[in-house]
PABANU-20966 format. One record per residue: x, y, z of N, C-alpha, C in turn. Coordinates in steps of 0.2 Angstrom, whole numbers, padded with zeros to 4 digits. Each point is the difference from the previous one (the first is absolute). Layout:
R    n.px    n.py    n.pz   ca.px   ca.py   ca.pz    c.px    c.py    c.pz
R       X       Y       Z       X       Y       Z       X       Y       Z
...
This chain:
R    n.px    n.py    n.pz   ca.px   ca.py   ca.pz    c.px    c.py    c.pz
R   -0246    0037    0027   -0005   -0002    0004   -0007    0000   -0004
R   -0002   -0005    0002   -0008    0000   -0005   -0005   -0003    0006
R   -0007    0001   -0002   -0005   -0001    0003   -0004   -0005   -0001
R   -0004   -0006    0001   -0002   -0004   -0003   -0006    0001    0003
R   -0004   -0002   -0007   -0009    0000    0001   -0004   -0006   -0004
R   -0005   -0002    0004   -0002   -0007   -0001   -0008    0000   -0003
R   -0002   -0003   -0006   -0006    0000    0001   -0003   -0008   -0005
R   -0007   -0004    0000   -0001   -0003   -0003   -0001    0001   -0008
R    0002   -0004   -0005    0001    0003   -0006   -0006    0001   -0002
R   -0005   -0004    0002   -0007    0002   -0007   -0003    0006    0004
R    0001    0004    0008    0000    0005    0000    0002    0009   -0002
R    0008   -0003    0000    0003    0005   -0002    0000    0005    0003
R    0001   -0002    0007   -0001    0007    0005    0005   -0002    0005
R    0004    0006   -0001    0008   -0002    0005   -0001    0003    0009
R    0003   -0002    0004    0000    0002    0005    0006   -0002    0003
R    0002    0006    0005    0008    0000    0003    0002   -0008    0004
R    0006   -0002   -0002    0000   -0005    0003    0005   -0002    0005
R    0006    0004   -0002    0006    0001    0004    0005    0005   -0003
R    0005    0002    0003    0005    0004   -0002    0002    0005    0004
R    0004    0008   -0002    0004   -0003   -0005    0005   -0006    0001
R    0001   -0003   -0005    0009   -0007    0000    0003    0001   -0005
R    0007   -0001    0001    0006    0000   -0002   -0002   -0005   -0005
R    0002    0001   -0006   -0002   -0006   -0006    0008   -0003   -0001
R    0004    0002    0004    0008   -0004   -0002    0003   -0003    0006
R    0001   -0005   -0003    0001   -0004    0009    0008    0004    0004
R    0004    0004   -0004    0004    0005    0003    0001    0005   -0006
R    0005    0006    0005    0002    0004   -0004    0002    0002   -0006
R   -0004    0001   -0005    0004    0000   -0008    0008    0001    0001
R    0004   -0003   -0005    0006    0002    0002    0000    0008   -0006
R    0006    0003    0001    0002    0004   -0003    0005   -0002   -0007
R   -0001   -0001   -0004    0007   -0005   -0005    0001    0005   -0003
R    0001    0007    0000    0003    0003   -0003    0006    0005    0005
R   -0004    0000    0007    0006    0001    0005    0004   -0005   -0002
R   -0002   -0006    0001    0006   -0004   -0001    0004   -0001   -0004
R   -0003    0002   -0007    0005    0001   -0005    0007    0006    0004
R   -0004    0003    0000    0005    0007    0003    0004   -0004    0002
R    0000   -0001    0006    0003   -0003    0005    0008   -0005   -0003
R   -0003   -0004   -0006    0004   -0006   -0003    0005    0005   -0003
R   -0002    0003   -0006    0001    0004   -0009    0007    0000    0003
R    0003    0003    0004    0007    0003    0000    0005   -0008    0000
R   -0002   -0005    0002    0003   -0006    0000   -0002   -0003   -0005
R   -0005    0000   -0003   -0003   -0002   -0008    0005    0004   -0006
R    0001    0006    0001    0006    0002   -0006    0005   -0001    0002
R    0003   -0002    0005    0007   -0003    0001    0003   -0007   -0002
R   -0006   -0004    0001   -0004   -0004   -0004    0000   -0004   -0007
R   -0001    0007   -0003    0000   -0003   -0008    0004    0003   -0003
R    0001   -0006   -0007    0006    0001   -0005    0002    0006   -0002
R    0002    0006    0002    0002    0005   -0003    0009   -0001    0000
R   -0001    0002   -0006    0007    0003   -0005    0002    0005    0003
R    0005   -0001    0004    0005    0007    0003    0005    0001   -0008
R   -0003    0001   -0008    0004    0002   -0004    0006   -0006    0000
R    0005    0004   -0005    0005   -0003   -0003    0005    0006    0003
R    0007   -0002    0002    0006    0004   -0001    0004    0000   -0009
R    0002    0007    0002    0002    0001   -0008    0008    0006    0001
R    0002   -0004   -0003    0008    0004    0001    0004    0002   -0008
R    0003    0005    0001    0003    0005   -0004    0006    0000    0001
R    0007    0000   -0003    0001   -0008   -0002   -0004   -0006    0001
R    0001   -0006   -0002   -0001   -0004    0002    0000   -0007   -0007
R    0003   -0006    0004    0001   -0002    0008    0006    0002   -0001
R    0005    0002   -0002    0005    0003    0004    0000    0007   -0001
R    0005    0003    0007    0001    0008   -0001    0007    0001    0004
R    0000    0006    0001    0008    0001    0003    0001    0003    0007
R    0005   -0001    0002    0001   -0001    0007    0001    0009   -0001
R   -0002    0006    0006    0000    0006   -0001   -0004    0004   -0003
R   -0004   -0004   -0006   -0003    0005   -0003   -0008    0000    0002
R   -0006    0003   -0001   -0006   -0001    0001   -0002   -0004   -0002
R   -0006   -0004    0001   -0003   -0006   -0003   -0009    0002    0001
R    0000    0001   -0006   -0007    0002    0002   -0006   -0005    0001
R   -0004    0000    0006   -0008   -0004    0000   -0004    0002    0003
R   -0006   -0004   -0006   -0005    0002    0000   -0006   -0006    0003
R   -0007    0004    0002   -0004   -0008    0000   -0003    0001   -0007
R   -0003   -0008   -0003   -0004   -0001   -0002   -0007   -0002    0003
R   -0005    0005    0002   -0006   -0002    0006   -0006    0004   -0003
R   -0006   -0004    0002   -0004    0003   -0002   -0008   -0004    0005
R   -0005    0006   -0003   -0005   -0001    0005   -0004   -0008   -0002
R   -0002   -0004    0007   -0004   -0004   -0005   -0004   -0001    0004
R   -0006   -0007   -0001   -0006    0002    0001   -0003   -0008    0002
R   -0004   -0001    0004    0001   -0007    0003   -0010   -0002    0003
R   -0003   -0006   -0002   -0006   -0001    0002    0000   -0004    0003
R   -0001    0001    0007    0000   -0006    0005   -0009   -0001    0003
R    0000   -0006    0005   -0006   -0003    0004    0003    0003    0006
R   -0003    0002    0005   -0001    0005    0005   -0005   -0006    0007
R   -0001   -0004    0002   -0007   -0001    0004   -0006    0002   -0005
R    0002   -0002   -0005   -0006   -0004   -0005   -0001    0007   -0006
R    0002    0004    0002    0001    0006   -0003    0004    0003   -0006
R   -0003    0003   -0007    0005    0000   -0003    0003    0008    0002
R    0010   -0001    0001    0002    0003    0000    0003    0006   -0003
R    0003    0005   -0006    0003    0001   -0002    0007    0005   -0001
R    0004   -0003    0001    0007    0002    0004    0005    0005   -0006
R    0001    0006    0002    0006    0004   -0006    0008    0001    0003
R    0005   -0003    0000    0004    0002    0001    0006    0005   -0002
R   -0001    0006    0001    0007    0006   -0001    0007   -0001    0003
R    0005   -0001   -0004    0006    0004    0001    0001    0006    0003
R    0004    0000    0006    0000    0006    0003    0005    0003    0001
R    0005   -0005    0002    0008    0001    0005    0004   -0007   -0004
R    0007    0001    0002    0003   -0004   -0005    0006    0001    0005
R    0003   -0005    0003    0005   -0002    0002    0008   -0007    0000
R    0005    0005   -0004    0005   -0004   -0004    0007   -0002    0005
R    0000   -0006    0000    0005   -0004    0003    0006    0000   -0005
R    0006    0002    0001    0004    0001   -0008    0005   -0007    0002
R    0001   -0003    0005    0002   -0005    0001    0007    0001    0002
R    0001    0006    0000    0008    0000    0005    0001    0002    0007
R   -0007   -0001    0002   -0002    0005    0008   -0005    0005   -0001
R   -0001    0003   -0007   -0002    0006    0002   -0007    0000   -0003
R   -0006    0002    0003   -0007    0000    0000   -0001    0008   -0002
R   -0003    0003   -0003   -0003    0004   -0002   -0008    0000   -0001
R   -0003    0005    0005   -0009    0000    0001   -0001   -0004    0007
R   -0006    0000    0002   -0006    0001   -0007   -0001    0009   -0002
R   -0002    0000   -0004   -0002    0007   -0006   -0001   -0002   -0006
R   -0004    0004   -0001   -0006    0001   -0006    0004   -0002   -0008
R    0003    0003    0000    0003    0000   -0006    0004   -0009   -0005
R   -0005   -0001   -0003    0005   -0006   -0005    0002   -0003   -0004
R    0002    0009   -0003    0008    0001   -0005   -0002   -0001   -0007
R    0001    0001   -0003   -0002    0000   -0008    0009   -0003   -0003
R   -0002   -0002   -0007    0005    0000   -0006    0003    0007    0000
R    0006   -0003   -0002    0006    0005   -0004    0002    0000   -0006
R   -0003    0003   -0005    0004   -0003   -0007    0008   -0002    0000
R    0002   -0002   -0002    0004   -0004   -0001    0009    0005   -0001
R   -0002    0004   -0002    0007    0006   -0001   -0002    0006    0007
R   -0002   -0003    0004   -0004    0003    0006    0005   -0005    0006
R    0001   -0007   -0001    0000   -0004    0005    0007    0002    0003
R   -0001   -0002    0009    0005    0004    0002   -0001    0007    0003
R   -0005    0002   -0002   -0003    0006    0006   -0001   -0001    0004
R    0000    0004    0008   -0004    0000    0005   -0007    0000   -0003
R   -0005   -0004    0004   -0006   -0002    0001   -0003    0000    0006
R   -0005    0003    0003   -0005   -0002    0007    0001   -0006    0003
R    0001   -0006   -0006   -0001   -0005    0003    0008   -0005   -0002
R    0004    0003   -0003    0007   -0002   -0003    0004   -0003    0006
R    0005   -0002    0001    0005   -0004    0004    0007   -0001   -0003
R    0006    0003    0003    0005   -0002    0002    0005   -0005    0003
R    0002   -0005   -0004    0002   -0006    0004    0007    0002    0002
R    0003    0000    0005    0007   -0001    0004    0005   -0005   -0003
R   -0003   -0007   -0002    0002   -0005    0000   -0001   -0005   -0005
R    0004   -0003   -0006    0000   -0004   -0004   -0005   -0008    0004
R   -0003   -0002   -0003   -0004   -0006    0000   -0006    0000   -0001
R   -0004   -0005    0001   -0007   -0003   -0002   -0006    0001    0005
R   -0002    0007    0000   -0005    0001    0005   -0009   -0002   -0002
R   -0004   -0002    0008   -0007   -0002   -0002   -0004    0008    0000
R   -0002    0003   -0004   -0004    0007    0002   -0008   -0004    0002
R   -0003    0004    0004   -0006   -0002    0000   -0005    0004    0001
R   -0005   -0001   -0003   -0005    0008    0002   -0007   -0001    0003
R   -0001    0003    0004   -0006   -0002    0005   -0005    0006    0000
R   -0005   -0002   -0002   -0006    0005   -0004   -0005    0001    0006
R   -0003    0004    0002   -0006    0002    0005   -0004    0002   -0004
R   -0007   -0004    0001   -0007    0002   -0004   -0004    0002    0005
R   -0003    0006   -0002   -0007    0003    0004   -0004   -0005   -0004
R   -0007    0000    0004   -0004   -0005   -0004   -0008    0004    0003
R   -0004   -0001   -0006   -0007    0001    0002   -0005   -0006   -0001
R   -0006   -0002    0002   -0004   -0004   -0003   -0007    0002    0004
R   -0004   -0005   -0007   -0007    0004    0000   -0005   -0008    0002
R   -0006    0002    0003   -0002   -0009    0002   -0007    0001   -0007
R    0000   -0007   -0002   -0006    0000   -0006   -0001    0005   -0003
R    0003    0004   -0002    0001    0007   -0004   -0003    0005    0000
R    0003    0003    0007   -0002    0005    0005    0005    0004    0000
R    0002    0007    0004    0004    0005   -0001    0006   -0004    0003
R    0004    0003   -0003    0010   -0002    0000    0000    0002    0009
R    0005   -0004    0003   -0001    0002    0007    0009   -0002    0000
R    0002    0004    0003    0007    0003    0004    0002   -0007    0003
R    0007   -0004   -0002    0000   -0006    0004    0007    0004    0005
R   -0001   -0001    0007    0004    0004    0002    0009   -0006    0003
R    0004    0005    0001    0007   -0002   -0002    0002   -0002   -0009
R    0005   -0002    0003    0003   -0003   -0008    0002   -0007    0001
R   -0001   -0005   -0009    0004   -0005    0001    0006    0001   -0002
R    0007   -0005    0002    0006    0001   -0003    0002   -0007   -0005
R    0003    0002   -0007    0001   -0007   -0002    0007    0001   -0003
R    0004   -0005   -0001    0005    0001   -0003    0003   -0003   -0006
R    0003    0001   -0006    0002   -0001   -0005    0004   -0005    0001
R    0002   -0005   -0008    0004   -0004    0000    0007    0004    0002
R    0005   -0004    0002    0006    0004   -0001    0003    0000   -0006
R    0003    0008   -0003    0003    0000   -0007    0008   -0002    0003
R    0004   -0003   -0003    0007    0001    0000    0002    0003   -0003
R    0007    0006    0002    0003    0004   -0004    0006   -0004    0002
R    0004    0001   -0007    0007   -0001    0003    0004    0008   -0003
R    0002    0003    0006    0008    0003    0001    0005    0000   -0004
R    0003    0003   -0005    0007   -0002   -0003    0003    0007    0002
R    0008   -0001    0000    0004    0006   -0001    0003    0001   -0005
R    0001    0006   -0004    0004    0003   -0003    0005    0003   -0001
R    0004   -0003   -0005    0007    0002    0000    0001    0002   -0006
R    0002    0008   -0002    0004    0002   -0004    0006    0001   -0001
R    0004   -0003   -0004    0006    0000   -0003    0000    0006   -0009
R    0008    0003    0002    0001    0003   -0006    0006   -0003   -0006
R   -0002   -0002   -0005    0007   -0006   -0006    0001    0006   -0006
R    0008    0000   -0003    0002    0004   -0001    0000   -0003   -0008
R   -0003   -0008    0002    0001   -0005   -0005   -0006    0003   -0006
R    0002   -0003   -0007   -0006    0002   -0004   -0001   -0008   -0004
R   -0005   -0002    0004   -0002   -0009   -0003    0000   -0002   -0008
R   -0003    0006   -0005    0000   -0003   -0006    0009   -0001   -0001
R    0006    0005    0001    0008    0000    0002    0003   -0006    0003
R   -0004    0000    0005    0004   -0006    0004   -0007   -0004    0004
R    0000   -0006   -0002   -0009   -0002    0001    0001   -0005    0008
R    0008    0001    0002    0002   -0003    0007    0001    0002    0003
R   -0002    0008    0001    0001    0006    0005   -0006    0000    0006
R    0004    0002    0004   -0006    0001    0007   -0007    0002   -0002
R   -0004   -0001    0003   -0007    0001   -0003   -0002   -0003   -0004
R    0002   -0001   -0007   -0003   -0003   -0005   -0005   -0005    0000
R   -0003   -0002   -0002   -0004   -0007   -0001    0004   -0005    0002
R   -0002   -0004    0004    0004   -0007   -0001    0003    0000    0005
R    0004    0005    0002    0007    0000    0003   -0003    0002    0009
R    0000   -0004    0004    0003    0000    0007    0001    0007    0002
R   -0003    0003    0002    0001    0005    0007    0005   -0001    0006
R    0005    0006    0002    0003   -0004    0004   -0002    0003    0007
R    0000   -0005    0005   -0003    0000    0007    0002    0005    0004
């Protein structure tokens, strides 16, 4: 609200003239409410990497035994326009939920599994998997990010819910295992069961 006052100029003597009036022909808007309002649909939004699946074996492993996975996910960091506003967006890894592709879904939960060295693989893991069944399954992993942003680079502000995004699917294939014992010694006899070369019998 302002006051206007009016005088002639080579006097230089002001006198009230009218007021107060409203200098905007309507109410400011709020554009940072409305950011609020948008932000949770604007992270859902943008390009984030729900990570890479990673499997232990891999790509094949064995029917009964553990298969270990993990994500590969990480934070990342995103500058958008806002209602004319610059925006800046940080997306966190929170929760991490795994499709193994035989039916059985595991999560969501925080946990998303690390490496096993190699003379390790085959342990239970947090985040490992037991297949039932021989064949070529799609895993797939679906990441929830908390996210925060900050407008023109102002304090970080809590973007409230989560977005959910989901990884390419990895294939694992399934084989089974069969032990036999041969009584044959191949350097003796190099056409003995087992041996190189020689046919398995069904």
């Amino acid at each position: 609200m302002v006051n206007w006052y009016r005088s002639l100029k080579a006097l230089n003597v002001y006198t009230f003239f009218a007021g107060p009036t409203c200098i905007y022909d309507e109410k400011p808007v709020d554009v940072l409410e409305q950011i609020a309002a948008q932000i949770q649909q604007q992270l859902e939004s943008l390009p984030v990497s729900a990570g890479a699946v990673v499997a232990q074996p891999s790509p094949n492993t064995l029917r009964g035994a553990e298969t270990n996975f993990y994500a590969d996910a990480s934070e990342q960091q995103f500058d958008v326009t806002m209602l004319g506003q610059k925006v800046h967006v940080v997306a966190t890894p929170v929760q991490y939920t795994w499709n193994y592709g035989d039916g059985t879904v595991f999560g969501p939960q925080p946990s998303m599994g690390g490496p096993l060295p190699q003379d390790r693989w085959g342990e239970k893991t947090r985040t490992s998997h037991v297949y039932a069944d021989t064949g070529d399954f799609q895993v797939v992993l679906t990441t929830s990010f908390q996210g925060t942003y900050s407008v023109n680079n102002g304090p970080p502000l809590p973007i409230p819910g989560q977005g959910q995004f989901s990884a390419p699917p990895q294939t694992i294939s399934v084989w089974r295992s069969i032990t036999r014992n041969y009584a044959d010694d191949c350097n003796q006899n190099p056409q003995g069961q087992g041996c190189p070369g020689v046919a398995s019998p069904r």
